[in-house]
C-alpha positions in Angstrom: -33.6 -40.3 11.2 -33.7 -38.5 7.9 -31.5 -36.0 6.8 -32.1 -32.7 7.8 -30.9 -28.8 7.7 -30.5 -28.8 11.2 -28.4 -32.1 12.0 -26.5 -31.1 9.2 -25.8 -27.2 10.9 -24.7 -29.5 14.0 -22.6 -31.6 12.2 -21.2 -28.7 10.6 -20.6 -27.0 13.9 -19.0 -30.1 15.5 -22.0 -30.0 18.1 -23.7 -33.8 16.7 -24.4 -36.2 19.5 -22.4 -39.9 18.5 -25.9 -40.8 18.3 -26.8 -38.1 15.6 -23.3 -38.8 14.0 -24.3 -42.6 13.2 -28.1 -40.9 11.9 -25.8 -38.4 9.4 -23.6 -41.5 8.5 -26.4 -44.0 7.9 -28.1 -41.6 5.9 -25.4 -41.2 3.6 -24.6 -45.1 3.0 -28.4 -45.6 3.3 -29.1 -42.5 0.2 -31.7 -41.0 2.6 -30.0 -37.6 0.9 -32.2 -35.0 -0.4 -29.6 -33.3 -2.8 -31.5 -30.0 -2.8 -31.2 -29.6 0.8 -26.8 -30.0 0.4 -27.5 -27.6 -2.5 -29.5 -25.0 -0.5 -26.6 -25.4 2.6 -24.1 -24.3 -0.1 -25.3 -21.8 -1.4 -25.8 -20.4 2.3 -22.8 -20.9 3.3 -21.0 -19.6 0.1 -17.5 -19.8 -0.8 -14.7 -17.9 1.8 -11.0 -17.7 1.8 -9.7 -20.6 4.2 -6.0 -20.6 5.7 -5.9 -24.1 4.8 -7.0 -24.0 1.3 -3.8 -25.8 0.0 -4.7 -28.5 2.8 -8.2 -28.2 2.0 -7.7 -28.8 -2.1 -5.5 -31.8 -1.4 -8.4 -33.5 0.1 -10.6 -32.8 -2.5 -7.7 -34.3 -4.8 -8.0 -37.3 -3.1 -11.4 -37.3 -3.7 -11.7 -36.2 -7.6 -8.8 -39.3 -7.8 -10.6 -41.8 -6.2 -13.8 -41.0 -8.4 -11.3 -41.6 -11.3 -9.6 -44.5 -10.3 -12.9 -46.6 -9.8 -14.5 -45.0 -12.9 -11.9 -46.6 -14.8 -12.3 -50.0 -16.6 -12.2 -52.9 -14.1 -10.5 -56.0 -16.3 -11.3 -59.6 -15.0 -14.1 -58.1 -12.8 -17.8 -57.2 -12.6 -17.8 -52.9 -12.1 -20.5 -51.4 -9.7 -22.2 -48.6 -11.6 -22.7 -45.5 -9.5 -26.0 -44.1 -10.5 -26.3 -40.3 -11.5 -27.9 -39.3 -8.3 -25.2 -41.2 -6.3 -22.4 -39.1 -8.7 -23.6 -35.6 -8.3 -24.2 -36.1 -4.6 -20.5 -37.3 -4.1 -19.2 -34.0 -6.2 -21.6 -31.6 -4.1 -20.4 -32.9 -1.1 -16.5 -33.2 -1.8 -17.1 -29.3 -2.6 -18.6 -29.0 0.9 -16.1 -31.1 2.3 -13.2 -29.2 0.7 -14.8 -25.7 2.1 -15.9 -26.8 5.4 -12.2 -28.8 6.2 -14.1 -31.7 7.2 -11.5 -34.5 6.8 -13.8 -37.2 8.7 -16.9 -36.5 5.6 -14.2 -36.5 3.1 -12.4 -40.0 4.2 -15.8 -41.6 4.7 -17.1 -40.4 1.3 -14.4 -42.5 -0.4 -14.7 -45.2 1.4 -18.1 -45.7 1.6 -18.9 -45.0 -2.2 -15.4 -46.8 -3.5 -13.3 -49.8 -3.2 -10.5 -48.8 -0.9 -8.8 -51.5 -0.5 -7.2 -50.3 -3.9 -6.0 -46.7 -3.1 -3.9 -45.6 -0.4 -2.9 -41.5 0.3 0.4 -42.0 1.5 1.8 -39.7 4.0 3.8 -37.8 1.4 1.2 -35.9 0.3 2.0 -35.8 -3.4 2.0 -39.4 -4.4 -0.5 -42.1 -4.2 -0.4 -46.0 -4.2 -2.8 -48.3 -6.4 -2.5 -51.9 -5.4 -4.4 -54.6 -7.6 -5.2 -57.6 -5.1 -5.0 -61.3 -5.9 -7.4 -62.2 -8.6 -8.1 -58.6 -9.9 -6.4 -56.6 -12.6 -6.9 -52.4 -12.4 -6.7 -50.1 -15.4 -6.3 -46.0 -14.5 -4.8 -43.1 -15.9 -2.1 -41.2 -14.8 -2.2 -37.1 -14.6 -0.1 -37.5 -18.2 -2.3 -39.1 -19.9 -0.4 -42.5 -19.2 -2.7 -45.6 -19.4 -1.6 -48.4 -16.7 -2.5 -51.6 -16.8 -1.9 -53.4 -13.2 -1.8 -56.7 -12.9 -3.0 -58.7 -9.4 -0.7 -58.6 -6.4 1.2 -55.8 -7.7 2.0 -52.3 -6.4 2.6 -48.4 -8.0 3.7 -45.7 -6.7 3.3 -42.1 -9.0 2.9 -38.4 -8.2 -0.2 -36.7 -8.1 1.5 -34.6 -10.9 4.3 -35.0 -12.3 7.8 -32.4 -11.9 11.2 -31.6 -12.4 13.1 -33.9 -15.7 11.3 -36.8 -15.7 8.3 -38.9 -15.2 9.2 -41.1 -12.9 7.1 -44.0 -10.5 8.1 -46.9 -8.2 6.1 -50.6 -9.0 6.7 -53.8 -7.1 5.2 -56.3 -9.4 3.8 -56.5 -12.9 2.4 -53.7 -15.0 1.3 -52.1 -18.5 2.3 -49.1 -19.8 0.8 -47.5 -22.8 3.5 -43.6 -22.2 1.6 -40.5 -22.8 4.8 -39.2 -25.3 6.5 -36.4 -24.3 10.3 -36.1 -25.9 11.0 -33.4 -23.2 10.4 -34.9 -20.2 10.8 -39.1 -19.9 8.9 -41.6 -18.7 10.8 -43.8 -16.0 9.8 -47.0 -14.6 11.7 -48.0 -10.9 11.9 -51.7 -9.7 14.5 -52.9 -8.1 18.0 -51.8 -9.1 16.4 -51.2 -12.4 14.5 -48.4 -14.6 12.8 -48.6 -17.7 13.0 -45.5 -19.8 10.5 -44.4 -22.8 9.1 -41.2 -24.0 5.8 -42.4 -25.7 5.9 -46.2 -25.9 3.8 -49.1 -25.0 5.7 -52.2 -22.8 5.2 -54.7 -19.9 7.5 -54.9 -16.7 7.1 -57.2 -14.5 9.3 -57.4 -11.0 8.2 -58.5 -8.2 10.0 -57.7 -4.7 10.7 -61.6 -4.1 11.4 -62.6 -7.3 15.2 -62.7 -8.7 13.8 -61.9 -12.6 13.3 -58.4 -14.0 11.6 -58.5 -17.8 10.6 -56.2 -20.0 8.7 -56.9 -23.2 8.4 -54.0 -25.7 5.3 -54.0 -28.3 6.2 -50.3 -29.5 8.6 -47.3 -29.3 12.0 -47.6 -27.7 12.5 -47.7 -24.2 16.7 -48.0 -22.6 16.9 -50.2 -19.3 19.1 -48.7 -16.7 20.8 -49.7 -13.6 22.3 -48.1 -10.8 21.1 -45.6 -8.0 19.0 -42.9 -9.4 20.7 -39.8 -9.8 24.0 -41.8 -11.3 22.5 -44.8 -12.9 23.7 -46.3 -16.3 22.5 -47.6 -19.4 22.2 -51.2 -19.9 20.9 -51.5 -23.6 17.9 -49.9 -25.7 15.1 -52.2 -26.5 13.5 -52.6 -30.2 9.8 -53.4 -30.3 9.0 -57.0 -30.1 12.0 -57.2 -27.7 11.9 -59.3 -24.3 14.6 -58.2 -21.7 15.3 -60.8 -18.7 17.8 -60.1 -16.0 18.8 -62.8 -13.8 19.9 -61.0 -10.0 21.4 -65.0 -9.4 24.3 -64.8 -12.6 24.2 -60.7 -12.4 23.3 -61.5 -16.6 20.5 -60.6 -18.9 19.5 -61.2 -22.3 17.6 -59.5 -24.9 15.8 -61.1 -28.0 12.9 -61.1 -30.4 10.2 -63.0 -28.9 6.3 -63.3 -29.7 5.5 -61.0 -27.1 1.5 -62.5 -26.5 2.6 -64.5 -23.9 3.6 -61.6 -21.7 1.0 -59.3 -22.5 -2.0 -60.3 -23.2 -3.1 -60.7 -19.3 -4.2 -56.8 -19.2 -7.1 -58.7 -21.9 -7.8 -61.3 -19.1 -5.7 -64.0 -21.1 -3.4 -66.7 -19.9 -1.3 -67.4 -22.5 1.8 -69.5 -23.2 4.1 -70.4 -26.1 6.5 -72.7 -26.0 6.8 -71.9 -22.5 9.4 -73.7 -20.5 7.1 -75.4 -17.5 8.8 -73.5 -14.3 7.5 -70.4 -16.0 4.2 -72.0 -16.4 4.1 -72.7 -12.9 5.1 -69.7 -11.9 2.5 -67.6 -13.5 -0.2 -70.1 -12.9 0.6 -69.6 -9.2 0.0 -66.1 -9.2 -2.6 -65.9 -11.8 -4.6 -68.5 -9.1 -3.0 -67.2 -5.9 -2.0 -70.9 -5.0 1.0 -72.6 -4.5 2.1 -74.8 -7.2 5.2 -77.4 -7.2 7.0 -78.9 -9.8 8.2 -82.4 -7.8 10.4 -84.5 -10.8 13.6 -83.4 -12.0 13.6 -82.2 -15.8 10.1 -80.8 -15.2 11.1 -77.3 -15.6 12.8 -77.8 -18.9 9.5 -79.6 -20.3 7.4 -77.1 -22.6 3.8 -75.9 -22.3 1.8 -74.0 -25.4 -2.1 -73.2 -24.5 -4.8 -70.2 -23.8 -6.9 -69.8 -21.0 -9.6 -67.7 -20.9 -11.5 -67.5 -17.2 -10.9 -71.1 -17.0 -11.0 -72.3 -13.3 -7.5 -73.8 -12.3 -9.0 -77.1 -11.8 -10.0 -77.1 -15.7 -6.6 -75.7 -16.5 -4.6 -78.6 -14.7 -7.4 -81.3 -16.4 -5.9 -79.5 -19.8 -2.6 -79.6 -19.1 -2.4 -83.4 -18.1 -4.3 -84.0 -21.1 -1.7 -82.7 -23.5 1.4 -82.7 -21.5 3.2 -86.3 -19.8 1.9 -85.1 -16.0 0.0 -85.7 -13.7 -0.8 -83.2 -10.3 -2.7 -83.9 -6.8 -4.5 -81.1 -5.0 -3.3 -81.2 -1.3 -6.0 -81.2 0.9 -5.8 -77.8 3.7 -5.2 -79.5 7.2 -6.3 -77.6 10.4 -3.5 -76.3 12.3 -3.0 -76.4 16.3 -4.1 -72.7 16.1 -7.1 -73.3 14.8 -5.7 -71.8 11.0 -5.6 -73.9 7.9 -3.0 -74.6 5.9 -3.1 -73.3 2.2 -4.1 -75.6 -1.0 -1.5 -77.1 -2.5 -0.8 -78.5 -6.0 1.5 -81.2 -6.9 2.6 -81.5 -10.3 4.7 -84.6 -11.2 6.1 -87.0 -14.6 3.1 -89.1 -15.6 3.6 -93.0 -15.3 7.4 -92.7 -14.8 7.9 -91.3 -18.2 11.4 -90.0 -18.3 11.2 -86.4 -20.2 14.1 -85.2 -22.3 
């Protein structure tokens, strides 16, 4: 059924059948939209004074932010290019949907147009979450003109806008930061037990919920590392550029030193890079660049070194690399079928090649 003034009067008026619910849905996601008829209904119906405008704009927030976030740069992934039609319909009818308070058009808008799976509204209405799934990087812009870089498997948490003395946000994994600068008002990164401070400054900080590391690399400006609750928390040090910060939760220690920061920073370019790396660390990016589990099985292993790029390599070229230059050898576990009918996951066994003893 196509799109007409009068199923869109009874959708408008709550009266649709489900049947003529699933015919204005499908002819949405299908583009059977003539945009001169949603054109013609607005100018009908005008613009009046709602009580819930402040509800009403929020939803339309969600929406304008959502166009945003996917209109940003992808990195590591082919975009989907919404056509101009496709664009101006999705405006015209978040301005309908904002007017009309129709939460069910607005949700479905998003959703069908967008990648959800990215962006969540969470119930506090004035912050959002952008998670970056396994084998996908996300670039977006935050309402101060902060650039973020997030890397795959990791979370952030920010405000829709930013108030009060700082600009603060939460992230659970690994994530780029080039700091809209604003000497007033700070911007603070939360992980943890730990912040990372900066006015207008461009660093990495990765920390990940499970993992007992916090690090910081710092390509410019200054940023200070704090610890402690929130409202009372301390200064650790102040970072130069080219800095790395590493805390250790296991010895409660951290150190700070001038490193070649490419290593730790050049995955928001789609690079896997390593220098001098010690091969624990190798292993342990690998495994969450490839989302697979990877296990060192000789002692000494870890303290062996690695130095190599990868550029969109597939992990079984990468290992075929790495036993060529390096004294290993690995096995990919075959995935066994469990009693439940599940499999278990791939695994990757990386061991000494030929017994040699490594110093």
């Amino acid at each position: 059924m196509a799109m007409t003034k009068y199923l869109l009067n009874k959708f408008h008026s709550n009266k649709c059948t489900a049947a003529e619910v699933d015919d204005f849905y499908a002819g949405i996601s299908h583009g059977k939209i003539d945009i001169n008829l949603f054109q013609s209904y607005w100018d009908e119906i005008g613009v009046e004074e709602n009580p819930d405008r402040e509800l009403a704009q929020a939803r339309l927030d969600k929406v304008h932010h959502t166009i945003n976030l996917n209109q940003s740069k992808r990195i590591g992934e082919k975009q989907h290019n919404l056509s101009g039609k496709t664009v101006r319909i999705v405006r015209l009818l978040s301005r309908v949907a904002a007017v009309l308070m129709l939460p069910v058009l607005t949700l479905y808008i998003y959703i069908q147009f967008f990648q959800s799976d990215r962006f969540d509204y969470l119930s506090d209405s004035s912050k959002y979450e952008v998670v970056a799934p396994p084998n996908s990087r996300t670039q977006f812009e935050l309402a101060d003109g902060t650039v973020v870089w997030l890397n795959q498997g990791s979370k952030l948490i920010y405000p829709h806008h930013f108030y009060g003395s700082t600009r603060s946000v939460q992230l659970d994994g690994e994530a780029y930061f080039e700091v809209a600068t604003n000497k007033e008002i700070p911007f603070v990164v939360y992980s943890g037990n730990l912040a990372v401070k900066a006015v207008g400054t461009a660093f990495n900080v990765k920390s990940f919920s499970e993992d007992v590391k916090f690090e910081t690399s710092l390509e410019s400006g200054r940023v200070i590392i704090l610890n402690g609750p929130r409202d009372n928390a301390g200064e650790v040090c102040e970072m130069k550029p080219g800095e790395r910060f590493v805390f250790d939760e296991n010895t409660n220690k951290y150190t700070l030193k001038q490193e070649d920061l490419t290593a730790y920073v050049s995955w928001k370019e789609g690079k896997l890079v390593f220098r001098e790396n010690p091969m624990n660390e190798v292993v342990e990016r690998l495994s969450r660049w490839y989302n697979v589990e990877i296990e060192l099985e000789d002692p000494g292993l870890e303290y062996l070194t690695f130095t190599a790029t990868f550029v969109d390599e597939p992990l079984e070229q990468v290992l075929e690399m790495m036993e060529s230059i390096a004294p290993i050898t690995y096995t990919i576990t075959a995935r066994n079928k469990k009693r439940d009918g599940t499999f278990t996951e791939k695994k990757i066994l990386i061991r000494k090649k030929g017994g040699n003893e490594i110093n």
